[in-house]
N, C-alpha and C positions, 0 to 999 in steps of 0.2 A: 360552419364547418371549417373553413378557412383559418380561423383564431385558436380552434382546438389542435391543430396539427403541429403548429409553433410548441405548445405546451409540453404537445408529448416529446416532440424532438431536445428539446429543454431540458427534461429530465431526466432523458436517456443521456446525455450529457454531464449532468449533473452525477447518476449512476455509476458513470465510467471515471469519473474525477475520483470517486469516493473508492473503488474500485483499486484503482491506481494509486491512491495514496494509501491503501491497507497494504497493499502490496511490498510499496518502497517502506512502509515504517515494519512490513513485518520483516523484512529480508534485513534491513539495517541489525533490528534486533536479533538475528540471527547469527549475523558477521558479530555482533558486539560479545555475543554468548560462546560463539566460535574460539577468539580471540583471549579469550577471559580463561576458559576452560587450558587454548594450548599455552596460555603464560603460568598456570598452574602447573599444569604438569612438567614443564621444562623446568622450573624453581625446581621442583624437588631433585 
């Protein structure tokens, strides 16, 4: 019992990392689309 507790804490860990890194790449792509869109429209 003792061995299986570690595993799961493990990969609830692992979850949150994966989590967190959708997060910061989708939010980046977001500012970079943001960005992209207001230098378009200011050009014209």
């Amino acid at each position: 019992m003792s061995k299986r507790k570690p595993t799961a804490v493990n990969r609830r860990a692992k979850e949150e990392i994966n989590k967190k890194a959708i997060i910061w790449t989708g939010s980046i792509l977001l500012v970079v689309i943001l960005a992209m869109t207001l230098l378009l429209i200011l050009n014209k």
